[in-house]
N, C-alpha and C positions, 0 to 999 in steps of 0.2 A: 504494500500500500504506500502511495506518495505519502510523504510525510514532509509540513508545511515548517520548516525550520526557522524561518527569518523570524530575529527577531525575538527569540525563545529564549536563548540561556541568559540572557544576563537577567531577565526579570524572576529567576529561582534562585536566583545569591541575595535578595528582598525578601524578607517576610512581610506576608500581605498583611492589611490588616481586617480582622476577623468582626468589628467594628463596624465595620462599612453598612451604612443605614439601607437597607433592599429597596429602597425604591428612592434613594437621592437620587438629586438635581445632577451630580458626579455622573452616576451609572446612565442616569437617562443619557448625558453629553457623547458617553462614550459613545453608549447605541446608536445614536443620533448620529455621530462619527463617524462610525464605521457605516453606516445607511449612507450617510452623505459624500464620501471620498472614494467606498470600496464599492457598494450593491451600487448606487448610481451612474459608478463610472466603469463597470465589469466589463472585465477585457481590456479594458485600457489603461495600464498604469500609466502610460504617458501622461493621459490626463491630471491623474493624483499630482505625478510630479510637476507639470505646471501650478496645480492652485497651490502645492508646496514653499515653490519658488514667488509666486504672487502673492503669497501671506507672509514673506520673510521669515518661514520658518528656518530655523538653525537646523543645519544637514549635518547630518552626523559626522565624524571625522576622526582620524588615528586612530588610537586605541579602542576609543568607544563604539565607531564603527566596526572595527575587527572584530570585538569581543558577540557583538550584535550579527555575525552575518553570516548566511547559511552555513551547512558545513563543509557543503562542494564548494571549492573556490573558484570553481569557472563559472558560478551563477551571478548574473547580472542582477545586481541589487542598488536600494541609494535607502536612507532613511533619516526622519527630519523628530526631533523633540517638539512636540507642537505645544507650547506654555501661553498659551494668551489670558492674558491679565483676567484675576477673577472665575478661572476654571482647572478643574484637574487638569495638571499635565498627564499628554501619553505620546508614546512612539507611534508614529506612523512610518510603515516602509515597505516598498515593491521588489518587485523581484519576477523575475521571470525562468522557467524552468519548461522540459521534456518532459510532456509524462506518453508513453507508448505513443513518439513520433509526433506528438500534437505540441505547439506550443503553447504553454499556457503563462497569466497573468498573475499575478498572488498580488495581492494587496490586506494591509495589518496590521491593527491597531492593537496595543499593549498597555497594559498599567498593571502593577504591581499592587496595589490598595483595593481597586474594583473587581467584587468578586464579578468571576466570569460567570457564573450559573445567573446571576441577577442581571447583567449585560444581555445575557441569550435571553431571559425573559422580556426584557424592555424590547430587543431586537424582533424577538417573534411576533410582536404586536405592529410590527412594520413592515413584516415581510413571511413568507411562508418558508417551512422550510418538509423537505422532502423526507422521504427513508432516513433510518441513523444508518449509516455504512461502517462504521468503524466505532469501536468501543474499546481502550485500552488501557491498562493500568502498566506501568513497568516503572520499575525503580523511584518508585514513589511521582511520577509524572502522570496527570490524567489525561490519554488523546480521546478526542474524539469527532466524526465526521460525518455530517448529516449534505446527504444531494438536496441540492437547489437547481434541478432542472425545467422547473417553471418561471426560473429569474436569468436562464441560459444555457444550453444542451448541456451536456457534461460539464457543469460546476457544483463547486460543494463550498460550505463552510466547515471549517477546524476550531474547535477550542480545546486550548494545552493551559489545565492549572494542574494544581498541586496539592489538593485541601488535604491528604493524608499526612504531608508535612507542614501542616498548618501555613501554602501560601496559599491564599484562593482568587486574588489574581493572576492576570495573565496574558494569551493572547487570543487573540478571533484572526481569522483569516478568511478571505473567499480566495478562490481559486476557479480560473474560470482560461476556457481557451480561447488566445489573443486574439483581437477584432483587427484586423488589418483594415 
């Protein structure tokens, strides 16, 4: 199974916090987020990375980029800290990858404090999501992969936490094959 990396490891050296109010103004931002940058602009990370560059978000860079980037290093990636005054900060970052000869599109929003089960709640109230495809536990990391092929032929969202090591943020990703 593709497994959506970008993006992942640095947010499990953070402990989330367990505090996180399930229906904050925070979680909504994120879903709303990820709806507004990823589901609206699916297939095209070009896109994301213009309104990146138009909102002068800081793009990630040296170390913290490295430490943030898939684990193939021939995958084409960029990722920006999006902190605008008065809302949770979170990672948004693209990336582009093969899966069985298709090019596909990853776009992904991160925060370490918002639990992702509350994020997929807010999110599902904005968009549908298909079958779960992928349900996995390993070395204390939660994956998991639900098709969204009513928002694009073979696309899925991913959400990677961690609540058995008490982080329960994390990330969301769609995955969707490139719109040329």
């Amino acid at each position: 199974m593709f497994r959506t990396s970008a993006l992942v490891s640095s947010l499990f050296f953070t402990m989330g916090n367990p505090a996180f109010s399930q229906a904050s103004e925070d979680v909504v931002l994120l879903a709303r987020s990820f709806i507004g940058h990823c589901v609206q602009n699916v297939g095209r990370v070009d896109k994301v990375a213009s309104a990146a560059r138009s909102f002068g978000w800081n793009e990630l860079e040296g170390d913290m980029k490295d430490m943030l980037a898939p684990q193939n290093p021939n995958v084409d990636y960029s990722g920006w800290m999006v902190a605008d005054e008065g809302q949770i900060p979170f990672l948004l970052g693209t990336s582009s990858a093969v899966l069985d000869g298709v090019d596909y599109s990853i776009c992904v929003v991160a925060n370490p404090d918002a639990p992702v089960d509350d994020v997929l709640s807010e999110i599902r109230k904005l968009m549908t999501f298909g079958q779960q495809i992928d349900n996995v536990e390993e070395a204390g990391q939660r994956y998991r992969v639900w098709s969204t092929n009513a928002l694009a032929k073979n696309s899925f969202v991913s959400a990677i936490d961690a609540p058995k090591m008490g982080i329960f943020g994390g990330t969301i990703s769609l995955s969707a094959p490139t719109e040329k």
